[in-house]
C-alpha positions as CSV (number, residue, x, y, z in Angstrom):
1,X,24.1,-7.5,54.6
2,X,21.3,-5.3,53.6
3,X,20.1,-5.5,49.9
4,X,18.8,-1.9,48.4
5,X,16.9,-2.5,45.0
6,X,17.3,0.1,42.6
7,X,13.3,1.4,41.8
8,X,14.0,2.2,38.7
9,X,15.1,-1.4,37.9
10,X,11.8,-2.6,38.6
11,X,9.6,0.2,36.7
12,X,8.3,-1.1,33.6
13,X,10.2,-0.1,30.3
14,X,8.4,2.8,28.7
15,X,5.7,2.1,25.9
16,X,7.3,2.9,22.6
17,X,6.7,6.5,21.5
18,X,3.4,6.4,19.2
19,X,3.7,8.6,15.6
20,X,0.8,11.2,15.9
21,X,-1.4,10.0,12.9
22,X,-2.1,12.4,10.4
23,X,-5.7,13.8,10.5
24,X,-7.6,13.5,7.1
25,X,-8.0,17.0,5.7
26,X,-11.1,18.2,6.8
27,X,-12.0,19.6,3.5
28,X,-10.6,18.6,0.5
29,X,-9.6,14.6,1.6
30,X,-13.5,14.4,2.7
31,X,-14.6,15.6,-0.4
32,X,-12.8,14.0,-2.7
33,X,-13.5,10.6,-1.0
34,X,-17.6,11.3,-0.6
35,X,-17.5,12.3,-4.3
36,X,-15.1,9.0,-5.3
37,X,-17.2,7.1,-3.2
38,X,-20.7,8.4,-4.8
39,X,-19.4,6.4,-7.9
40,X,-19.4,3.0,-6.3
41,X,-23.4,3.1,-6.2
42,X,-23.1,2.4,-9.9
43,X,-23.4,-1.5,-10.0
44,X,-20.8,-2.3,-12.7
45,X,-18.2,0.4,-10.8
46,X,-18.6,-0.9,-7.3
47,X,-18.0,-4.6,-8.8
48,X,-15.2,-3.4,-10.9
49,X,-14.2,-2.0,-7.5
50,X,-14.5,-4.4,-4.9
51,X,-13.1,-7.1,-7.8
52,X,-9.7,-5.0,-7.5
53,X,-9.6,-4.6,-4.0
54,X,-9.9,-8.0,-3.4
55,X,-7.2,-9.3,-6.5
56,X,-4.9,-6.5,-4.2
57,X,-5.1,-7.7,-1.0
58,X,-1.8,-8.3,0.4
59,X,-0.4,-7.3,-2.7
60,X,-1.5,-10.6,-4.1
61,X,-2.3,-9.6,-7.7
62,X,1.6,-8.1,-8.0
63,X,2.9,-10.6,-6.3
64,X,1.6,-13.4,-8.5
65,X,2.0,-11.2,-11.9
66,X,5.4,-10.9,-10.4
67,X,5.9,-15.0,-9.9
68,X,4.1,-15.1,-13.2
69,X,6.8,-13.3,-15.2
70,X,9.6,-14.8,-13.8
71,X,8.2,-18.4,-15.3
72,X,7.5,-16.6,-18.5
73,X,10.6,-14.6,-19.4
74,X,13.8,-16.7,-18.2
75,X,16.3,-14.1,-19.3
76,X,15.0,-11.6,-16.9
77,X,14.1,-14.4,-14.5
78,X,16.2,-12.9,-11.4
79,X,15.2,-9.2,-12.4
80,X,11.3,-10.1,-12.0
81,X,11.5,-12.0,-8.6
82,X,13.8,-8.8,-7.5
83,X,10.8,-6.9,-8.6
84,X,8.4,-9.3,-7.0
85,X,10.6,-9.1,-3.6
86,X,10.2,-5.0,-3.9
87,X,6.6,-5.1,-4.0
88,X,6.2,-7.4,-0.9
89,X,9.4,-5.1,0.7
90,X,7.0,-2.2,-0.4
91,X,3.7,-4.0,1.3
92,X,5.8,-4.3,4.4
93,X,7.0,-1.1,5.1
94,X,3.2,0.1,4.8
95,X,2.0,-2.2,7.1
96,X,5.0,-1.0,9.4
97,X,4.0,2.5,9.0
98,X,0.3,2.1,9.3
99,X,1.2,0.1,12.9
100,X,3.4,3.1,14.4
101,X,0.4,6.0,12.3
102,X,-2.5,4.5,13.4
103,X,-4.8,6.8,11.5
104,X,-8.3,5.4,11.4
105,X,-10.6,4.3,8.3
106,X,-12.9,6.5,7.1
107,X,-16.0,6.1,9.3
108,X,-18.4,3.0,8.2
109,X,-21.7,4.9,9.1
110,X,-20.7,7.9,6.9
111,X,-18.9,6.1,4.2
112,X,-20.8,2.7,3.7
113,X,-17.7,0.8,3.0
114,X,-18.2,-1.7,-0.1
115,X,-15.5,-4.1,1.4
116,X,-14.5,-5.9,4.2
117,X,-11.0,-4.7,5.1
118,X,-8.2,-7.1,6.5
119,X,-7.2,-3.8,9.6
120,X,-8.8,-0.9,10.7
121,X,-6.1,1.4,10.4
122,X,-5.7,3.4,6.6
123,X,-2.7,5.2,6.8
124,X,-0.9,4.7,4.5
125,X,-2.6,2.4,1.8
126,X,-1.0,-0.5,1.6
127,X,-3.1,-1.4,-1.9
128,X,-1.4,1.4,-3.2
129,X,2.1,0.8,-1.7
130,X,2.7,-2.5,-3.4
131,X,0.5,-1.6,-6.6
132,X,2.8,1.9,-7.4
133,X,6.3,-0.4,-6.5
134,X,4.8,-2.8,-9.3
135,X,4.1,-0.1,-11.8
136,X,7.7,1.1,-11.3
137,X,9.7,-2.0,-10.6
138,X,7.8,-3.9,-13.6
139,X,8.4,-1.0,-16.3
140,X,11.9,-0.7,-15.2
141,X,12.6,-4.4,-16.2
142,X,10.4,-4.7,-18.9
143,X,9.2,-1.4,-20.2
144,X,6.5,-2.1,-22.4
145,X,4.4,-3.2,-19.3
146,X,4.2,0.1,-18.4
147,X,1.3,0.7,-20.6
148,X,-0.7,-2.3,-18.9
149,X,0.7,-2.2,-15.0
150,X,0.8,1.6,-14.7
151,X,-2.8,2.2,-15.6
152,X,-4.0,-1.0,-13.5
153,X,-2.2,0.5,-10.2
154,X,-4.0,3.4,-10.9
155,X,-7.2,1.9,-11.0
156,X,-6.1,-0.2,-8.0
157,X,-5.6,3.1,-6.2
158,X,-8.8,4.8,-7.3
159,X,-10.6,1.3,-5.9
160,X,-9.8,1.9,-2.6
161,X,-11.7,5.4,-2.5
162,X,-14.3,4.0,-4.3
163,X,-15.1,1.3,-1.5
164,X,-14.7,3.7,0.7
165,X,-12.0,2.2,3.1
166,X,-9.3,5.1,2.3
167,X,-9.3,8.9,2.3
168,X,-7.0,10.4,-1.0
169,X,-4.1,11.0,1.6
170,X,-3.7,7.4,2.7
171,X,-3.9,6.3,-0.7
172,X,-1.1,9.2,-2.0
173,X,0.9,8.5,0.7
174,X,0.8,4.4,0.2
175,X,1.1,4.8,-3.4
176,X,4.8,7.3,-3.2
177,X,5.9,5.0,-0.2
178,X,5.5,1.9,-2.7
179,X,7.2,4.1,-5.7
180,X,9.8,5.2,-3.3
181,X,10.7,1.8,-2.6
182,X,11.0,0.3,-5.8
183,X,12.8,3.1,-7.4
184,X,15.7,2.6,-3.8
185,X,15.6,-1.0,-5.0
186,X,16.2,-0.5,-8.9
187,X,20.0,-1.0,-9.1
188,X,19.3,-4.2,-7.4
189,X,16.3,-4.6,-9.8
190,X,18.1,-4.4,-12.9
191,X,21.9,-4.8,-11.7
192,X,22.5,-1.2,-13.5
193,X,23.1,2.4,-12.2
194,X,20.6,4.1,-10.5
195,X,18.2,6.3,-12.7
């Protein structure tokens, strides 16, 4: 009996097809992050900076104001470590997308970076991803936070250029993936209707 082995059987699977990463804008992304950057040689700015970026690595800051809540307010207990499960959800899905984009950082030797980052690929920010699903999971179960969480993810954001690890389009798109996620998440969040 003569055995015939398919080829194809023995080929290798295909490599998974690779999302074409989104150049930076070559005019206005540049520029926006040279002039952000330019800030951080101030020394109270680039400590206020790197102090930020570090506190939001891995979401850790939201994570823990999440955990934190939860202790302090019982009655909303459930709603803050929903919120708290949105932001890592939200951290997450950026890392996800940043595997299958690929998009570089902004080049070292152009940009000094004032931090140490924990990838090399920017796109999107994950900083911004899990600090804009705080700011909008945390108001919606508590809305007087909104006047100390929304401002803080925007300084978390603005960090991120001022190190000079992000251009403005990694950090818009991390922060509306983030936003995105927590407001998909907000019936589960609260246990009400949608908004």
């Amino acid at each position: 009996m003569t055995r015939t082995t398919d080829p194809t059987a023995l080929a290798p699977a295909p490599a998974p097809a690779r999302v074409r990463a989104p150049a930076p804008a070559p005019g206005l992304d540049r520029r926006l992050l040279r002039a952000l950057r330019a800030t951080g040689a101030r020394g109270a700015v680039a400590a206020g900076a790197r102090g930020l970026s570090l506190a939001g690595e891995h979401g850790a800051v939201w994570l823990a104001a999440g955990l934190l809540a939860a202790a302090a307010d019982p009655p909303r207990r459930t709603g803050w470590l929903r919120g708290t499960a949105l932001v890592g959800g939200a951290h997450l899905a950026s890392m996800a997308v940043k595997r299958a984009v690929r998009r570089a950082r902004p080049p070292a030797a152009e940009y000094a970076p004032l931090v140490r980052t924990a990838g090399r690929h920017s796109f999107p920010s994950s900083h911004a991803s899990s600090a804009a699903a705080a700011a909008v999971a945390f108001a919606a179960l508590h809305p007087p936070v909104r006047h100390l969480v929304r401002p803080a993810a925007a300084a978390m954001c603005v960090a991120r250029l001022v190190v000079g690890v992000h251009y403005p389009s990694d950090v818009a798109a991390g922060a509306l993936l983030g936003a995105a996620t927590a407001a998909a998440g907000r019936r589960w969040l609260t246990g009400g209707p949608r908004a």
